[in-house]
LUMBAPA-960700 format. One record per residue (C-alpha): x, y, z. Coordinates in Angstrom, 1 decimal, always signed. Layout:
BEGIN
X_Y_Z
...
// end
This chain:
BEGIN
-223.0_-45.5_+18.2
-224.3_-48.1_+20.7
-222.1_-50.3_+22.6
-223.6_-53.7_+20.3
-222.4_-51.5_+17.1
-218.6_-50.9_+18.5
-218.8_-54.6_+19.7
-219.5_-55.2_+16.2
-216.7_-53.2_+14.9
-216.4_-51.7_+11.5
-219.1_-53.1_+9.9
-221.9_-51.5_+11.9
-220.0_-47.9_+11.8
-219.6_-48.3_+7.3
-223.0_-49.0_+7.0
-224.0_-46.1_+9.0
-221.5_-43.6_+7.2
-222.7_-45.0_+3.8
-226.5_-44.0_+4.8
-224.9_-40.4_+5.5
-223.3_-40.1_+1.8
-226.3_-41.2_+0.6
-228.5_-38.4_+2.0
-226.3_-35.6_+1.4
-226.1_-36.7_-2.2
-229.4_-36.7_-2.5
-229.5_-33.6_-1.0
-227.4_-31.9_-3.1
-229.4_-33.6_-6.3
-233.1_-32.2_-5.1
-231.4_-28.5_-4.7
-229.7_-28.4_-8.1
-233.1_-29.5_-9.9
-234.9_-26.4_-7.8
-231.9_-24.0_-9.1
-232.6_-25.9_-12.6
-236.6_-25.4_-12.6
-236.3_-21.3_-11.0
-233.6_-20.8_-14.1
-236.1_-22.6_-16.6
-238.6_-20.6_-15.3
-236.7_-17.5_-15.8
-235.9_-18.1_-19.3
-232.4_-18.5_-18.5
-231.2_-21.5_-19.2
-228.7_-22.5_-21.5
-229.3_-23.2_-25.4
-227.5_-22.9_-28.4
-229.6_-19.8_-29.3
-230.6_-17.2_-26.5
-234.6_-17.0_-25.9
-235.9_-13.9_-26.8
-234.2_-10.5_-25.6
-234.1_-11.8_-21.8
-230.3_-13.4_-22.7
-227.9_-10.5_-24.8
-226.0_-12.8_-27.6
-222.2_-13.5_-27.2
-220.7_-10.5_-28.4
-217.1_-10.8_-30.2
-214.3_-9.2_-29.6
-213.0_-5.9_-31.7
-210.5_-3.2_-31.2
-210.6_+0.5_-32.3
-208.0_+1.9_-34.3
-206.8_+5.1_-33.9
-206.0_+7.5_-36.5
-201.9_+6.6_-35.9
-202.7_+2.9_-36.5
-205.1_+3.2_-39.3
-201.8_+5.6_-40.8
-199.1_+2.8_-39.6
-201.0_+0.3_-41.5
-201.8_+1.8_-44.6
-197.9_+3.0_-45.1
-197.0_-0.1_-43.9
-198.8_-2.0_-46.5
-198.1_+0.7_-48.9
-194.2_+0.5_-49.0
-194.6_-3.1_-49.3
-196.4_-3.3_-52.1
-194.4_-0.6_-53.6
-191.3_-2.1_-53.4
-192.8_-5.4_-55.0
-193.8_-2.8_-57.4
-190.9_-0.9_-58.1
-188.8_-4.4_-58.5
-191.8_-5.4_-61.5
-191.4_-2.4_-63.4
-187.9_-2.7_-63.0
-187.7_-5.8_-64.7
-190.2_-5.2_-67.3
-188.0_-2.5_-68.0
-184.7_-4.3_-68.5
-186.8_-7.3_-70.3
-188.3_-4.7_-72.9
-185.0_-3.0_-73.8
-183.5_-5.9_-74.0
-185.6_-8.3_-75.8
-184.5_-6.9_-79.1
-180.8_-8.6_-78.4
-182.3_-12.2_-76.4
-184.5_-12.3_-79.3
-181.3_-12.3_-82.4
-178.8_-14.5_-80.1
-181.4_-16.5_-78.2
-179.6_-18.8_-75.7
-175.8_-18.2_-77.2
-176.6_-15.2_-74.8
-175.6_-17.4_-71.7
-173.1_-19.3_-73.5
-171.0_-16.6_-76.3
-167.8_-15.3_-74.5
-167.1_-12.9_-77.1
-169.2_-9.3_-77.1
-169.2_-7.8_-80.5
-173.3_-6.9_-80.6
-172.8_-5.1_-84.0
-171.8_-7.8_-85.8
-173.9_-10.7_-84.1
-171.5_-13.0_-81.9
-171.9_-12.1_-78.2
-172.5_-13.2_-75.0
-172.3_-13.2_-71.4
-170.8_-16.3_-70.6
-167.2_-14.7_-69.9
-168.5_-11.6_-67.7
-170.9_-13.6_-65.4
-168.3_-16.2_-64.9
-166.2_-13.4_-63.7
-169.1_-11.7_-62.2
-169.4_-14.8_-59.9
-165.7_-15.2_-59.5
-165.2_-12.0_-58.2
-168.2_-12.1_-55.9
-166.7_-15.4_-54.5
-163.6_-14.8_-53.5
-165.0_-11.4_-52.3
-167.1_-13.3_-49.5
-164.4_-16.2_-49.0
-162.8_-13.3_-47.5
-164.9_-11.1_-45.8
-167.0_-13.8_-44.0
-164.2_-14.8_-41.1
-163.1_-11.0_-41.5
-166.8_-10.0_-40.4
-167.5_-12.5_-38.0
-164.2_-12.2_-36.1
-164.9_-8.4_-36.0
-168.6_-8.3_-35.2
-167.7_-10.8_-32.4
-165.0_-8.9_-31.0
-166.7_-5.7_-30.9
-170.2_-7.9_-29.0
-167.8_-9.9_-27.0
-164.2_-8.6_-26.0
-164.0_-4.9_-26.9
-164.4_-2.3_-23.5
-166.4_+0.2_-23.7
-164.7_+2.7_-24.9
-163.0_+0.5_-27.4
-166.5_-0.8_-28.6
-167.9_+2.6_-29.2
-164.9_+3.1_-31.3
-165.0_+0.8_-33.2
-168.5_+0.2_-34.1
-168.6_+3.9_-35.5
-165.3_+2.8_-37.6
-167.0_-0.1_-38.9
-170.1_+2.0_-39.8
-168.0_+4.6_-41.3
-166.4_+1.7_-43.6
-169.6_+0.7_-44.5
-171.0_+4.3_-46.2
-167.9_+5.1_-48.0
-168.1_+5.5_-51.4
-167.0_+2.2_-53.9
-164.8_+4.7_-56.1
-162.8_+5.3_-53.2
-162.4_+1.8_-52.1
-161.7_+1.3_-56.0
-158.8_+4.4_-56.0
-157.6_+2.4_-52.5
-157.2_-0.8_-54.6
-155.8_+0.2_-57.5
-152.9_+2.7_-56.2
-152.4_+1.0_-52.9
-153.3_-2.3_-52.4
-152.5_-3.9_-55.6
-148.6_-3.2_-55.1
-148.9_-5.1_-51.6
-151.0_-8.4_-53.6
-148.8_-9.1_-56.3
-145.9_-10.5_-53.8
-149.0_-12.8_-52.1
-150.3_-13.6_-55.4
-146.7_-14.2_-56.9
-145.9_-16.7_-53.5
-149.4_-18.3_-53.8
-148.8_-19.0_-57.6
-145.0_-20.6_-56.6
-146.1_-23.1_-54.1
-149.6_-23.7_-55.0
-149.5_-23.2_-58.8
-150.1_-27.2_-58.6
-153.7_-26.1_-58.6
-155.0_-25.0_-61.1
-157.0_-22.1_-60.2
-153.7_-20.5_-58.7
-151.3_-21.0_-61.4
-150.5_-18.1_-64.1
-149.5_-20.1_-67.5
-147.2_-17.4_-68.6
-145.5_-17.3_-65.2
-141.7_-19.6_-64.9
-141.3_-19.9_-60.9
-137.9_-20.5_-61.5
-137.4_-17.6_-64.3
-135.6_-14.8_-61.6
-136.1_-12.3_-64.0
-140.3_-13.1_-64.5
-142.0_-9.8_-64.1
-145.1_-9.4_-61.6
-147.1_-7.6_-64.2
-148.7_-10.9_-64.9
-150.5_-10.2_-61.6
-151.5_-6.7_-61.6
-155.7_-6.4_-61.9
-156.4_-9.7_-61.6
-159.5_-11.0_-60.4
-157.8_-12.1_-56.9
-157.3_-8.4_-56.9
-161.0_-7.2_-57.4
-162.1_-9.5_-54.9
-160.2_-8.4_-52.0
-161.7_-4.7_-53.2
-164.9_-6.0_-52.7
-164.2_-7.9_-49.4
-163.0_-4.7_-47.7
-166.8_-3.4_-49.1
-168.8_-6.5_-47.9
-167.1_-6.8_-44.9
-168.5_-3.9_-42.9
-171.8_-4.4_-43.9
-172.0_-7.9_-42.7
-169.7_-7.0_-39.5
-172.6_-4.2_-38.6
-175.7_-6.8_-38.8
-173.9_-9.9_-37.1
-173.0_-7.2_-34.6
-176.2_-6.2_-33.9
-177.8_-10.0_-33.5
-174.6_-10.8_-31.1
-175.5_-8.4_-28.9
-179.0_-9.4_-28.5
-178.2_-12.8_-27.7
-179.9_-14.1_-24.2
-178.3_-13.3_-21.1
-179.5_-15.9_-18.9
-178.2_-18.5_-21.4
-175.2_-16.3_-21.1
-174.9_-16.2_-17.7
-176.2_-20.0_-17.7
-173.3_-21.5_-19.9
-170.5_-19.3_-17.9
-172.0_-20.8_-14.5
-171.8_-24.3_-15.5
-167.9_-23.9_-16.0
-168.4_-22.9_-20.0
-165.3_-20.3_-21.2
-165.6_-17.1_-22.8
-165.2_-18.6_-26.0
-167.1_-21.8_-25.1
-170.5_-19.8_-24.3
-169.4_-18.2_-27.7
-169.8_-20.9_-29.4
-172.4_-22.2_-27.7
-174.9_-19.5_-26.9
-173.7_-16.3_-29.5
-173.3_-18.1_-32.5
-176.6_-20.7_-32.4
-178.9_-17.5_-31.4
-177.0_-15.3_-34.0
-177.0_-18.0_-37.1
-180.1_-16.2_-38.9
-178.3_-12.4_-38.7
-175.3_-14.8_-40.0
-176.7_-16.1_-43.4
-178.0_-12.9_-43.6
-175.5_-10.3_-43.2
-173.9_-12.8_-45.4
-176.3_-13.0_-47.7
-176.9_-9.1_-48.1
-172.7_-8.6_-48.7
-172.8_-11.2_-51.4
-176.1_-9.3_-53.4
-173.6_-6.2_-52.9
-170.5_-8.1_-54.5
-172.9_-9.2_-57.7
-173.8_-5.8_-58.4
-170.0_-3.8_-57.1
-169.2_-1.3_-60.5
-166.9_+1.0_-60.0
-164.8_-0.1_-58.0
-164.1_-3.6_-60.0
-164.0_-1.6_-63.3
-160.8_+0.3_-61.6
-158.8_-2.4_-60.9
-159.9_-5.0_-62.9
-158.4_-5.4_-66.8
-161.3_-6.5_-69.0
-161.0_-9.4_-71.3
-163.8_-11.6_-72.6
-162.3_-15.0_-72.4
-163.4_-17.4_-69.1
-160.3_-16.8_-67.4
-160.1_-19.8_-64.6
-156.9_-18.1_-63.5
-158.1_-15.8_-60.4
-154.4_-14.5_-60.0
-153.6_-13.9_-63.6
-154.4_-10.6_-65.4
-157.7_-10.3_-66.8
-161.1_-10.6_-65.6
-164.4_-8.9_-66.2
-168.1_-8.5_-64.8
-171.6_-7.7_-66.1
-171.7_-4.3_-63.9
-167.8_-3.5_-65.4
-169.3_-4.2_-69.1
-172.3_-2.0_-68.6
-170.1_+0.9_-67.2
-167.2_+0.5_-70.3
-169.3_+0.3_-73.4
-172.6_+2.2_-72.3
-171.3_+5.4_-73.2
-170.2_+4.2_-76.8
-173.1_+1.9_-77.0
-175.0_+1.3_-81.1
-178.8_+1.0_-80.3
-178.4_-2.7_-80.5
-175.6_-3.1_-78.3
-177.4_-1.1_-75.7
-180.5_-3.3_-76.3
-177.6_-5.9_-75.2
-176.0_-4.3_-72.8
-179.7_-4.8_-71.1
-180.0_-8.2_-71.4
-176.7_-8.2_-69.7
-178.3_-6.4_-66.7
-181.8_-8.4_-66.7
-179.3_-11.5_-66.0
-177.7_-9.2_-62.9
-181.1_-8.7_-61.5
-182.0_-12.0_-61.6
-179.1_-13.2_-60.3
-179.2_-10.9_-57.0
-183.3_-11.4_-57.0
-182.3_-15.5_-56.8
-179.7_-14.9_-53.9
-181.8_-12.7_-51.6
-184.5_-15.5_-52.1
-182.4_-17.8_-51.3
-181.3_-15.6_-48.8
-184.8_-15.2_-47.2
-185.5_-18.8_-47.1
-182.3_-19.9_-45.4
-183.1_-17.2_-42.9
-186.7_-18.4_-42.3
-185.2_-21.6_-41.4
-182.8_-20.4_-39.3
-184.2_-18.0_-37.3
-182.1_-16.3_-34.7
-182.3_-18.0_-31.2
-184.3_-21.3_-32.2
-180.5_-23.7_-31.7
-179.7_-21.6_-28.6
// end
């Protein structure tokens, strides 16, 4: 730069560095349309379709599948579809036998308390009521027993302790129903009927806890009027349900985050606060559906509600007065003894069961698929 141009100042020294740009960008310009023309020349320049052979075509991506995958995938799909099958052909079945009997009561079916098939007035209305009644008070019960087990065994327990228990609470979950129905009926049924007798004394005022027959004030009123009562069943079925809903909640506790575990204890959260607020919103899907899965078991519980359970075919709103029944109980009683027609009812009875447990775990499955484990935590 002269010395008139730094007299000058900027101006001079702008115009000069402007003139600079300029070239270089031209520069740069002239070379890219000599790499254009040498690629165009070449055949190689880009087109929605390749020229001739010079340019290979895109190719897409594929994997190879081994023998093991091709396997994996064909039993995978398989079982599937077999299961669907299985549960069609089960129903057919149980429509076909039973048509004979929907057919002659039409809907009375749903709505007949009585059950005498062979000489036309029956129905289902009185076991499904205490079908559901049973299964009710069954998971009223063994949801806080489950949770506050499967969340002491994930959270509290020591090791020792937690290996323990979790093969107890597996062991409970395998046994036999007859045995948990033996259990109820020589055992635990002579520890209820003090609790049912004290529930119906001070809360008889409602009305599904008061026994009509029963005079609080009467010293001399006999228990009897609380032995196999549906209160009774469903405690049976609790201790059942329980340990089945206790393993799965288990299992989703324990898989809960532990950053966010670590997370909520570092920002001053208790033991019970990061509970609350890390456990349970990660673990709300294994909740429903632990839950879920008991209840389908409650629904369809036989033997061990038939043992302790008196049948009767009257709606009995009572749960702590004697007399109760279920559509499994009814199928197990009068299958043996069964005309041709009242088995053809007697499978009605169980097409309503099905559908009944086929509506929960589809209800079951879309609660869960809207609550999936981990999306609150």
């Amino acid at each position: 730069m002269t010395s008139k141009e730094e007299q000058r100042g900027l101006p001079g020294g702008a115009a000069e560095h402007s003139s600079t740009s300029t070239s270089l960008r031209d520069g740069s310009i002239a070379e890219l349309d000599d790499a254009r023309r040498i690629i165009s020349d070449l055949g190689l320049e880009g087109s929605a379709a390749p020229r001739g052979a010079r340019v290979d075509p895109r190719r897409a991506l594929t994997s190879r599948r081994g023998f093991g995958d091709n396997l994996f995938r064909v039993g995978a799909h398989g079982g599937g579809i077999l299961v669907l099958t299985i549960m069609t052909l089960v129903g057919l079945f149980l429509l076909l036998r039973g048509f004979e009997a929907i057919d002659d009561a039409g809907w009375r079916f749903l709505t007949t308390q009585r059950w005498e098939p062979n000489s036309g007035d029956f129905g289902i209305a009185a076991v499904l009521f205490g079908t559901v009644t049973i299964a009710g008070i069954a998971i009223v019960f063994a949801i806080p027993l489950a949770i506050g087990t499967a969340t002491y065994i994930s959270e509290y327990a020591p090791g020792p302790v937690k290996r323990g228990l979790i093969g107890v609470v597996d062991l409970m979950a395998a046994i036999p129903s007859v045995v948990y129905g033996l259990w109820g009926m020589f055992w635990l049924e002579g520890q209820v009927l003090p609790v049912a007798q004290w529930i119906s004394t001070y809360l008889g005022w409602i009305p599904i806890f008061s026994v009509p027959a029963f005079d609080a004030d009467d010293p001399l009123a006999t228990p009897t009027l609380f032995t196999a009562s549906a209160f009774l069943a469903g405690l049976v079925v609790a201790m059942m349900v329980a340990p089945i809903a206790a393993s799965i909640m288990r299992e989703v506790f324990s898989q809960a985050p532990v950053g966010e575990r670590e997370g909520a204890l570092a920002l001053g959260a208790s033991k019970w606060g990061m509970i609350r607020a890390v456990v349970y919103p990660f673990g709300r899907g294994g909740m429903i559906g632990g839950i879920m899965l008991g209840l389908g078991r409650a629904l369809g519980e036989t033997i061990a509600v038939y043992l302790v359970i008196s049948p009767v075919f009257v709606i009995n709103w009572h749960v702590l007065a004697t007399g109760t029944n279920s559509i499994s109980s009814l199928i197990a009683l009068r299958y043996g003894e069964a005309s041709e027609f009242e088995l053809s009812a007697l499978m009605a009875a169980g097409l309503v069961l099905f559908l009944c447990t086929l509506i929960v775990n589809v209800i079951a499955g879309f609660v869960i698929s809207r609550s999936r484990s981990g999306s609150s935590s």
